[in-house]
Backbone as CSV, one residue per row, in Angstrom:
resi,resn,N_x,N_y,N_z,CA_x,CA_y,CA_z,C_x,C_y,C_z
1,UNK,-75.919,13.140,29.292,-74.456,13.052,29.182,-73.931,14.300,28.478
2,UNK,-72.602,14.582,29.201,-72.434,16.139,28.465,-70.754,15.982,28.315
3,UNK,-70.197,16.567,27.761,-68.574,16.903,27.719,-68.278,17.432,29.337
4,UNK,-68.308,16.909,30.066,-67.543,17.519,31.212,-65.877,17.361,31.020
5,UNK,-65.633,16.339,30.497,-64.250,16.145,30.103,-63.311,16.729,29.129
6,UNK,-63.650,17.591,28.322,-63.277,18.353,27.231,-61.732,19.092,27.984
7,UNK,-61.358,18.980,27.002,-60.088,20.565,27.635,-60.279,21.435,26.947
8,UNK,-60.531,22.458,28.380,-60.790,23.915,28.257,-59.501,25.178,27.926
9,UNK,-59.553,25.670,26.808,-58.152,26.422,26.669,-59.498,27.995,27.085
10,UNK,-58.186,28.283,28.161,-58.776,29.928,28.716,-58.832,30.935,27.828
11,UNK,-59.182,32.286,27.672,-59.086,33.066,27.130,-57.339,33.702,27.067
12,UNK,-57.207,33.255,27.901,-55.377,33.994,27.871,-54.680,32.456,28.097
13,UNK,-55.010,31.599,27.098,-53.983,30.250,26.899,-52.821,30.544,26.415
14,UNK,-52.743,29.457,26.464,-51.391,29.467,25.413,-51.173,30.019,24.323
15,UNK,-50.483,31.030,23.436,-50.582,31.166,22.164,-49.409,30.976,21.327
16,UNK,-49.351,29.724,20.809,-47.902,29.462,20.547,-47.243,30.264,19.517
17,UNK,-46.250,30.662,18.938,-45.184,31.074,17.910,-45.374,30.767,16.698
18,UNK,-45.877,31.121,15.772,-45.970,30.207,14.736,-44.612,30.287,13.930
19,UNK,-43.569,30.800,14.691,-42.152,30.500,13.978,-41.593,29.378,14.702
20,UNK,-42.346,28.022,15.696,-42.179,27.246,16.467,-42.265,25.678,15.526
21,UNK,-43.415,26.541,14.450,-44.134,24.989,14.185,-44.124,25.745,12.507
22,UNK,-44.082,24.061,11.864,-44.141,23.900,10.057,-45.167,25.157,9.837
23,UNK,-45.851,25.891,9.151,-46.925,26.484,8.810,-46.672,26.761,7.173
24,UNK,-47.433,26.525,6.252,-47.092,27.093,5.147,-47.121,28.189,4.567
25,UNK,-45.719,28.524,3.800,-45.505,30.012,3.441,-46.623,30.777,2.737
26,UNK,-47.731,30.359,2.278,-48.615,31.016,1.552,-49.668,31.680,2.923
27,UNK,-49.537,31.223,4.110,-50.253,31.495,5.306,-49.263,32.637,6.629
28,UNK,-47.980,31.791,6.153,-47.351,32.796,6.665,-48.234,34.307,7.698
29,UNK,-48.712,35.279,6.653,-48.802,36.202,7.367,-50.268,37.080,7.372
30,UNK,-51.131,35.732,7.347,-52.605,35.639,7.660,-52.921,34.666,9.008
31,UNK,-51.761,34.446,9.314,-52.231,33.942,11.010,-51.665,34.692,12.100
32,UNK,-52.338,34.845,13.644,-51.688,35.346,14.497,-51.110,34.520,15.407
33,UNK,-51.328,33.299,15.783,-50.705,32.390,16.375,-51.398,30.621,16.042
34,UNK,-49.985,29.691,16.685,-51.014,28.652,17.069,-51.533,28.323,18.127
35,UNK,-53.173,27.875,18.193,-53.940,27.456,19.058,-53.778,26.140,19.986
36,UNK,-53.795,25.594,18.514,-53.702,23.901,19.392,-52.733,23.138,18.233
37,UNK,-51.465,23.020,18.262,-50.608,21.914,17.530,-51.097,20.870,17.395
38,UNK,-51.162,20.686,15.874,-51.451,19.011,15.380,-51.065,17.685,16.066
39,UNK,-49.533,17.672,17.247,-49.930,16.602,17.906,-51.078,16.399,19.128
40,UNK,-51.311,17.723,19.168,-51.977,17.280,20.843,-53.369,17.340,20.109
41,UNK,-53.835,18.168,19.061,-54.770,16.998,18.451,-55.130,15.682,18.218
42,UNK,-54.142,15.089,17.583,-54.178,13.942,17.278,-54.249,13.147,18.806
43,UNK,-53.466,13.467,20.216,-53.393,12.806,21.212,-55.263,13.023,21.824
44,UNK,-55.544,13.937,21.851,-57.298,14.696,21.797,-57.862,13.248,21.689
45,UNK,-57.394,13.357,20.566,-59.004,12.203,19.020,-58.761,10.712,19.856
46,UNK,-57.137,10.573,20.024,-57.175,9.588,20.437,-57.543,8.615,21.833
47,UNK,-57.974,9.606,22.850,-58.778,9.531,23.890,-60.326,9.680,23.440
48,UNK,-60.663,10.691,22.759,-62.282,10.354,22.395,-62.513,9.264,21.614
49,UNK,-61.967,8.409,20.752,-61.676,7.776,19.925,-62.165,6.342,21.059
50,UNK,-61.247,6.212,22.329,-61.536,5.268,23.537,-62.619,5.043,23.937
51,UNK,-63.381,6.844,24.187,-64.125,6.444,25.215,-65.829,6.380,24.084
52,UNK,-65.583,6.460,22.827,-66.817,5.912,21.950,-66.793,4.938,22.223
53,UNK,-65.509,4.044,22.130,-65.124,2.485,21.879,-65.986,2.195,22.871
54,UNK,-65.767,2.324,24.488,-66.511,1.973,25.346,-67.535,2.292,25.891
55,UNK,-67.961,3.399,25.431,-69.512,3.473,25.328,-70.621,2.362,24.954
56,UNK,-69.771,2.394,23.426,-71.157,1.957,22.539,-70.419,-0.039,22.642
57,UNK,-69.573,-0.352,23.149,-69.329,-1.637,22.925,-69.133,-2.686,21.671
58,UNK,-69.798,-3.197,21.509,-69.985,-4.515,20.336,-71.303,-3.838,19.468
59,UNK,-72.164,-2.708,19.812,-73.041,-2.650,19.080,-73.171,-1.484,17.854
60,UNK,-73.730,-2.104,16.466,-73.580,-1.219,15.251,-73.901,0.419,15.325
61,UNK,-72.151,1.127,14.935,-72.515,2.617,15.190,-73.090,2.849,13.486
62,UNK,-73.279,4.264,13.305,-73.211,5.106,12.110,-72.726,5.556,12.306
63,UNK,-71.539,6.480,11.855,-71.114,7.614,12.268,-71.074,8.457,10.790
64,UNK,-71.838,9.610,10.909,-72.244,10.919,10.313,-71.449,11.857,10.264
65,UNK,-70.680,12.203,8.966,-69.556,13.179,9.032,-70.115,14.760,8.524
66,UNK,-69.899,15.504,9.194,-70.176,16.626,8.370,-69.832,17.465,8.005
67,UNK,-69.601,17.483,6.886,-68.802,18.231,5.380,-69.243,19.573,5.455
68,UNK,-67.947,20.531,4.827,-66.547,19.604,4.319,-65.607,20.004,6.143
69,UNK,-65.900,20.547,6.988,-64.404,20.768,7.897,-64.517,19.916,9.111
70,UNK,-65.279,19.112,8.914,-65.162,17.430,9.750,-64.722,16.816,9.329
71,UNK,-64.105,16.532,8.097,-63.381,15.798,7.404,-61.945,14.998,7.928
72,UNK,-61.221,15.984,8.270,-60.018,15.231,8.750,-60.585,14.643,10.358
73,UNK,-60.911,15.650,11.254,-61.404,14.563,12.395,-62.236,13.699,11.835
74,UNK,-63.160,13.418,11.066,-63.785,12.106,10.867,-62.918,11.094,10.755
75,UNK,-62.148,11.261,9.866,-60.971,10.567,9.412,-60.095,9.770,10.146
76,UNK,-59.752,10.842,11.169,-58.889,10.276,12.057,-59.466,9.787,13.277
77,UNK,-60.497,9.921,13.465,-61.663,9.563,14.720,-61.502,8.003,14.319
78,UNK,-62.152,7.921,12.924,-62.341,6.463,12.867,-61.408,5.507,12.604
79,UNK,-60.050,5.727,12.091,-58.779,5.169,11.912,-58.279,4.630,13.484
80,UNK,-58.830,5.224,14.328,-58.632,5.271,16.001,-58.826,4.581,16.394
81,UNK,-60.824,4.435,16.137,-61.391,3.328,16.748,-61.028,2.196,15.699
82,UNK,-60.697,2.332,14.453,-60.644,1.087,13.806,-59.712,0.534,14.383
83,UNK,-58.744,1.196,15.026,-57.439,0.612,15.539,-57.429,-0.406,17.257
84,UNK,-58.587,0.291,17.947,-59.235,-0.393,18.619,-59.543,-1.495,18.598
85,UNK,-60.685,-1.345,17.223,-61.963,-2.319,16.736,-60.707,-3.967,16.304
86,UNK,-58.950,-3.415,16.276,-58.357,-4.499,16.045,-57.568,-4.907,16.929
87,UNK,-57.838,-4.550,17.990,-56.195,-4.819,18.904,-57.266,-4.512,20.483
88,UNK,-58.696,-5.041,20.426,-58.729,-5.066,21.679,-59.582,-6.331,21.734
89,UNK,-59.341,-7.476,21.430,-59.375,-8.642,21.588,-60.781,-9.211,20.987
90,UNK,-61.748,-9.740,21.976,-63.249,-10.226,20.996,-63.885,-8.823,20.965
91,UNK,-63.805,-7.630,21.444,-64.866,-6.644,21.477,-64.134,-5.758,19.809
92,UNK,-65.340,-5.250,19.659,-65.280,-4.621,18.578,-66.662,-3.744,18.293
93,UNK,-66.394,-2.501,17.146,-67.630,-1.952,16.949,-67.932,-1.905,15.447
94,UNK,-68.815,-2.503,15.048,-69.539,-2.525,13.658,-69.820,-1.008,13.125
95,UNK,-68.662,-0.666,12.561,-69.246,0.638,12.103,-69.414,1.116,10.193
96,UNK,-70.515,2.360,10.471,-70.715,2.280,8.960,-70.875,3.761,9.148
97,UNK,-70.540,4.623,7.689,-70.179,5.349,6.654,-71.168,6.267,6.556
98,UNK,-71.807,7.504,6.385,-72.164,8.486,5.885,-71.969,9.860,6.164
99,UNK,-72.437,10.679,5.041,-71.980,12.330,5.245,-73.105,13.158,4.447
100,UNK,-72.552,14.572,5.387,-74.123,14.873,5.789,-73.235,16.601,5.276
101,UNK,-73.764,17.874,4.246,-73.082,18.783,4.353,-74.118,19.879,5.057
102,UNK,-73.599,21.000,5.781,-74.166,21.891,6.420,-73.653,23.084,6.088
103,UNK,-74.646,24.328,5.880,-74.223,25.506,5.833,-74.898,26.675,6.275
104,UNK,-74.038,27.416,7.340,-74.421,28.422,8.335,-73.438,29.463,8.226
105,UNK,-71.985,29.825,7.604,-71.212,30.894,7.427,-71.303,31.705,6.152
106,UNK,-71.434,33.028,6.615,-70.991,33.908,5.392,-69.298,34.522,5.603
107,UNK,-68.118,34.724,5.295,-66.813,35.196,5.892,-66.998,34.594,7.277
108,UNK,-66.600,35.484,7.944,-66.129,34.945,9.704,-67.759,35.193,10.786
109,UNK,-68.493,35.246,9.750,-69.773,35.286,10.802,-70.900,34.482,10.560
110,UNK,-71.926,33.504,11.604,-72.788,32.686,11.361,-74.032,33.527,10.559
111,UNK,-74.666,33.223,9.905,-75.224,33.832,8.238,-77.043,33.570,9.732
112,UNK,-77.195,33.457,10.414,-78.401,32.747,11.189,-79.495,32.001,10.166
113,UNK,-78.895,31.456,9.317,-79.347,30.685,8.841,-78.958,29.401,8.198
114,UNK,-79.902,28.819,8.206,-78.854,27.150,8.026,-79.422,25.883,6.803
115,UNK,-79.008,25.758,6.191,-78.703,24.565,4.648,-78.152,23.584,5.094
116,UNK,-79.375,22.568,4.830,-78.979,21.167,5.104,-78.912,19.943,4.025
117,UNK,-77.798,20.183,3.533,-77.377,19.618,2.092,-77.148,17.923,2.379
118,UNK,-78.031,17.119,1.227,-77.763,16.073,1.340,-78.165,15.194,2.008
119,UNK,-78.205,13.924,2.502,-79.052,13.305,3.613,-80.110,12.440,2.894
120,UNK,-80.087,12.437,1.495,-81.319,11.608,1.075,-81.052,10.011,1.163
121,UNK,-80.271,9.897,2.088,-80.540,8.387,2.484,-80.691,8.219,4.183
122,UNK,-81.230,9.139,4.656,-80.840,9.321,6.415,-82.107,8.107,6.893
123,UNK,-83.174,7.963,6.121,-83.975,6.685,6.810,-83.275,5.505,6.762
124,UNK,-81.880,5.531,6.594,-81.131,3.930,6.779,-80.804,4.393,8.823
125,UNK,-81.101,5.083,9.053,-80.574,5.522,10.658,-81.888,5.065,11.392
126,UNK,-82.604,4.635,10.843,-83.605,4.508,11.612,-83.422,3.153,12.554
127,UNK,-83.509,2.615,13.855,-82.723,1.664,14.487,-81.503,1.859,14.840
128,UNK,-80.738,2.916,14.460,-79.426,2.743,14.574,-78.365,4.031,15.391
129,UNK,-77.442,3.463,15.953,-77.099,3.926,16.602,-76.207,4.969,16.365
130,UNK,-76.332,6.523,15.944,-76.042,7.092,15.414,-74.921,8.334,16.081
131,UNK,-73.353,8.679,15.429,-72.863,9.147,15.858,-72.312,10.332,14.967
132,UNK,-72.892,11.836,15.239,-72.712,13.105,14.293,-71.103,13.595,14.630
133,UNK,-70.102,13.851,13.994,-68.716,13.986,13.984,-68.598,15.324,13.198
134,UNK,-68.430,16.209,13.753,-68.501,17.883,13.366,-67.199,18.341,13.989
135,UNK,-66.825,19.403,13.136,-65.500,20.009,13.417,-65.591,21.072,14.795
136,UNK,-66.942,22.343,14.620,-66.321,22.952,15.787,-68.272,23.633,16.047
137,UNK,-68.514,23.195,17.302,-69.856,23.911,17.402,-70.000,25.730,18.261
138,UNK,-70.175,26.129,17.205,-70.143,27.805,17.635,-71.332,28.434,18.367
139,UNK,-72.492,28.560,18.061,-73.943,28.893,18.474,-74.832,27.870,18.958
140,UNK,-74.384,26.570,18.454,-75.010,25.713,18.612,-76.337,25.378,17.734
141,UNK,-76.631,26.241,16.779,-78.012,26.394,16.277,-77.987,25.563,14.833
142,UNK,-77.260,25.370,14.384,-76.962,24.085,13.204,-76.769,22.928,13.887
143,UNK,-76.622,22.855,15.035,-76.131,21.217,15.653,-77.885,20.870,16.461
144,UNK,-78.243,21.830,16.717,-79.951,21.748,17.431,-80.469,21.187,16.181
145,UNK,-81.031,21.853,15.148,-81.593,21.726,13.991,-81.233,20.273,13.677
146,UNK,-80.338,19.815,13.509,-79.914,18.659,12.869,-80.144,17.532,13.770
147,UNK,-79.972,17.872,14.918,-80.962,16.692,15.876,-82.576,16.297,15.458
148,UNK,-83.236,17.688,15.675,-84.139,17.475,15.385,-84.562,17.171,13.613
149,UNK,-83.905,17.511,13.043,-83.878,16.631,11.671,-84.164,15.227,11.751
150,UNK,-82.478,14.556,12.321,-82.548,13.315,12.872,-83.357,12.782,13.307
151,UNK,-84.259,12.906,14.281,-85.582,12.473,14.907,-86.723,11.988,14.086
152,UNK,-86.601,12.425,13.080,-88.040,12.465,11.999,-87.329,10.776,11.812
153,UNK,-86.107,10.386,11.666,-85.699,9.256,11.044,-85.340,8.245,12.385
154,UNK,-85.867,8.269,13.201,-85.500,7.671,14.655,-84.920,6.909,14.756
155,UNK,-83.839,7.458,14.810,-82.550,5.983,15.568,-82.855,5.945,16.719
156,UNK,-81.970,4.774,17.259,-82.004,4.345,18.262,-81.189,5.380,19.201
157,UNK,-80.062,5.820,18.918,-79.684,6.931,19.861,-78.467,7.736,19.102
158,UNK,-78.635,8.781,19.766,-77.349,10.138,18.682,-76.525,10.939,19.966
159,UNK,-75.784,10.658,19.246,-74.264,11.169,20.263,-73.600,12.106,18.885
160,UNK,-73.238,13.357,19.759,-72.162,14.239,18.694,-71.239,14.582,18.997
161,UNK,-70.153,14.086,18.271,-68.593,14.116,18.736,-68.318,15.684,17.844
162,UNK,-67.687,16.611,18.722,-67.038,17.776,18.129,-65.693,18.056,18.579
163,UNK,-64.497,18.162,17.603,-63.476,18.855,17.837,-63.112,19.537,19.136
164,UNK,-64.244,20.472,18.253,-63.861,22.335,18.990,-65.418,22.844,19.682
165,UNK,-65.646,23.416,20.552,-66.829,23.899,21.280,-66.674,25.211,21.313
166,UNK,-67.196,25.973,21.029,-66.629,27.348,21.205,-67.165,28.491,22.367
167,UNK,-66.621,28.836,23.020,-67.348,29.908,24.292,-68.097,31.205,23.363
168,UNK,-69.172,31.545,23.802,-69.995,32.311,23.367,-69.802,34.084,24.342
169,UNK,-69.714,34.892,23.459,-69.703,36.273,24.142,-71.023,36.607,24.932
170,UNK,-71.896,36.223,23.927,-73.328,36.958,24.111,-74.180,35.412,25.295
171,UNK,-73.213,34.530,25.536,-73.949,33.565,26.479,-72.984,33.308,27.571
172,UNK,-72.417,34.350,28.048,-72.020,34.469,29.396,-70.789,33.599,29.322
173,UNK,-70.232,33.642,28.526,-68.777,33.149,28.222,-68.749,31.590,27.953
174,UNK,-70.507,31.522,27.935,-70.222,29.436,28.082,-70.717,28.781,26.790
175,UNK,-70.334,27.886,26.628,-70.858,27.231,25.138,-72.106,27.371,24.705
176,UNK,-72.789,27.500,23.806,-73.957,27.376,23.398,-75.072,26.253,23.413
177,UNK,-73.467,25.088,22.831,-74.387,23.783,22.955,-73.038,22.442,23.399
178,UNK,-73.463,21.865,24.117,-72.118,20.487,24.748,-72.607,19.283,24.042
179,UNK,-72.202,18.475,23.418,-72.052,17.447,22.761,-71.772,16.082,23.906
180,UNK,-72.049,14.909,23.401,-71.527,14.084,24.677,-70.030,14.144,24.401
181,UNK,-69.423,14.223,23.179,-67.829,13.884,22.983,-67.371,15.343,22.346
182,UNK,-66.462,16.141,23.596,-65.696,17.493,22.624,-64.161,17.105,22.969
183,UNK,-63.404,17.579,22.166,-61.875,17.722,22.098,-61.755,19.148,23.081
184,UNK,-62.255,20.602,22.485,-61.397,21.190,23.136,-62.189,22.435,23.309
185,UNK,-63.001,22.421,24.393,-63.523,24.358,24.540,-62.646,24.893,24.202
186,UNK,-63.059,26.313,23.765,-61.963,27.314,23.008,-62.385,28.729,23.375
187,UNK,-61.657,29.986,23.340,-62.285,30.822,22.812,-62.814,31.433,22.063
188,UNK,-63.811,32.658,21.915,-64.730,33.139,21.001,-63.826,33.857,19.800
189,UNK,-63.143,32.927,19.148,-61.782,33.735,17.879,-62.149,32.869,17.090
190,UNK,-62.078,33.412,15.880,-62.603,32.831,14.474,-60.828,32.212,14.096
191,UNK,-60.934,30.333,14.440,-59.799,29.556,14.291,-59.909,28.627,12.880
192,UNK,-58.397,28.318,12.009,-58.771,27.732,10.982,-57.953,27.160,11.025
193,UNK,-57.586,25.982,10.191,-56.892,24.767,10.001,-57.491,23.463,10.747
194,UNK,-56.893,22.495,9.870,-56.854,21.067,10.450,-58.438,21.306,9.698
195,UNK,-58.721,21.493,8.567,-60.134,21.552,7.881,-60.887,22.423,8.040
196,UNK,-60.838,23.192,9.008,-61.291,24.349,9.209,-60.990,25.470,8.585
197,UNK,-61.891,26.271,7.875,-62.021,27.267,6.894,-62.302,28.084,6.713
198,UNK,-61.922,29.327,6.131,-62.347,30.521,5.988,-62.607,30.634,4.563
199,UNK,-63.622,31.177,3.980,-64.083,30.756,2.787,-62.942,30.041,1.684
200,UNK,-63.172,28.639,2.176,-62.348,27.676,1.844,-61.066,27.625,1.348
201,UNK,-59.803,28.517,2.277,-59.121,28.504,2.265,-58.525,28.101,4.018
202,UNK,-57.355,27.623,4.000,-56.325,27.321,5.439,-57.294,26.129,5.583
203,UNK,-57.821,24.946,4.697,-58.467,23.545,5.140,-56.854,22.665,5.179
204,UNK,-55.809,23.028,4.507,-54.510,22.225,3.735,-53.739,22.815,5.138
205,UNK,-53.945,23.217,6.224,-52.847,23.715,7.466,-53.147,22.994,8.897
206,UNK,-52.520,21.807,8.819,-52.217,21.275,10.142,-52.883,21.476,11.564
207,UNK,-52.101,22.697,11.948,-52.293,23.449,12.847,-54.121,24.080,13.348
208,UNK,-54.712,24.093,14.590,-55.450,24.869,14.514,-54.921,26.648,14.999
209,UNK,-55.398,27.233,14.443,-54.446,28.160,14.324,-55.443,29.357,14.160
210,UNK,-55.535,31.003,14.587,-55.997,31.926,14.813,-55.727,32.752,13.523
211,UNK,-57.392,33.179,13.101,-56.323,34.258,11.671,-56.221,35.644,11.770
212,UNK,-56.018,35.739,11.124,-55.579,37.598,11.804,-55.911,38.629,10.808
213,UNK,-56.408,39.747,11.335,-57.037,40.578,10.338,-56.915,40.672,9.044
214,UNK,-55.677,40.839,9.028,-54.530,40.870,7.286,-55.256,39.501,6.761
215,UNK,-55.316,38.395,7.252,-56.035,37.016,7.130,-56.942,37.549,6.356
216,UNK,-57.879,38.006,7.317,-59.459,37.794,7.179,-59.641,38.666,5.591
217,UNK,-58.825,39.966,5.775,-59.218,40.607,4.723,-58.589,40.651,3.344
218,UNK,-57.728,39.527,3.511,-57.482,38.765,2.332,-57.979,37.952,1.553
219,UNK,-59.198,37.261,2.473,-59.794,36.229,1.654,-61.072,35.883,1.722
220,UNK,-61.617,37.672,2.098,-62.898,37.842,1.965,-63.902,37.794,1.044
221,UNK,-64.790,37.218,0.642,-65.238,37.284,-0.259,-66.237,38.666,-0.939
């Protein structure tokens, strides 16, 4: 099973105004546009949000958040299905709680190496039906790793819901790695907000949104 369903924003999408939409004045003039507006996010989550529901049915998920710029989609992923889990009559999904932190960035570039913080309770996954909820998969090489992490603790089955998928330069313009559940192929531009971060700043901005040089070299470390 793969994201065939994702929406794909082209390399020459849309790039909205950011004098269109709220943005805060401290960001003002470290972004170059917006990507994807916070509602059609939220409309995104709320179709993947469905088709977990009916996947996995009546039977107990996990769902695995991973910290910190999965945070708000975790959030709102599961507020979704909880909303489901109440208003769609006898079916429902038993779901439960954990978080998992990962680290692969140095500034705006993957560090090729990867820290897997936390997890000292992951043998409760064992039997269980496990669902990884990540903000945006770039290389794919922290989301591989962590499968095979997972495995040592054998659930019963792992599905990874991502945001954002990102098109790869150096892999022929196509993702690195497809998840069964993505929100939104993207292009290869280093995007922040809606939890998404540049050394942990623009997590507090709505918007997913493009940063722009003046950005980058403002809050470089």
């Amino acid at each position: 099973m793969t994201a065939t369903n994702a929406i794909e924003i082209g390399e020459d999408g849309q790039a909205f105004d950011l004098n269109c939409f709220c943005v805060p004045k401290h960001y003002e003039t470290d972004l170059e546009y917006v990507l994807i507006p916070y509602g059609v996010i939220q409309d995104r989550i709320e179709r993947l949000a469905r088709d977990i529901f009916q996947e996995f049915g009546q039977e107990p998920l996990t769902a695995l958040c991973v910290l910190k710029g999965g945070y708000k989609f975790f959030s709102d992923l599961m507020d979704k299905i909880n909303q489901l889990n109440c208003n769609q009559g006898q079916k429902s999904i038993p779901v439960s709680l954990d978080f998992i932190r990962l680290k692969s960035y140095e500034n705006d570039q993957s560090s090729g190496q990867i820290q897997i913080l936390g997890g000292d309770n992951l043998s409760t996954l064992k039997g269980r039906n496990v669902l990884i909820v990540e903000d945006i998969i770039d290389t794919g090489r922290t989301m591989v790793k962590l499968l095979s992490t997972l495995e040592r603790y054998e659930p019963k089955s792992v599905r990874v819901a991502s945001l954002l998928v990102k098109r790869r330069e150096d892999n022929d313009r196509k993702p690195g790695f497809l998840p069964e559940y993505a929100g939104f192929i993207v292009p290869d531009k280093f995007v922040v907000g809606y939890a998404l971060d540049y050394n942990e700043y623009f997590r507090d901005l709505n918007h997913i949104c493009v940063i722009s040089e003046e950005g980058i070299k403002k809050y470089s470390q």
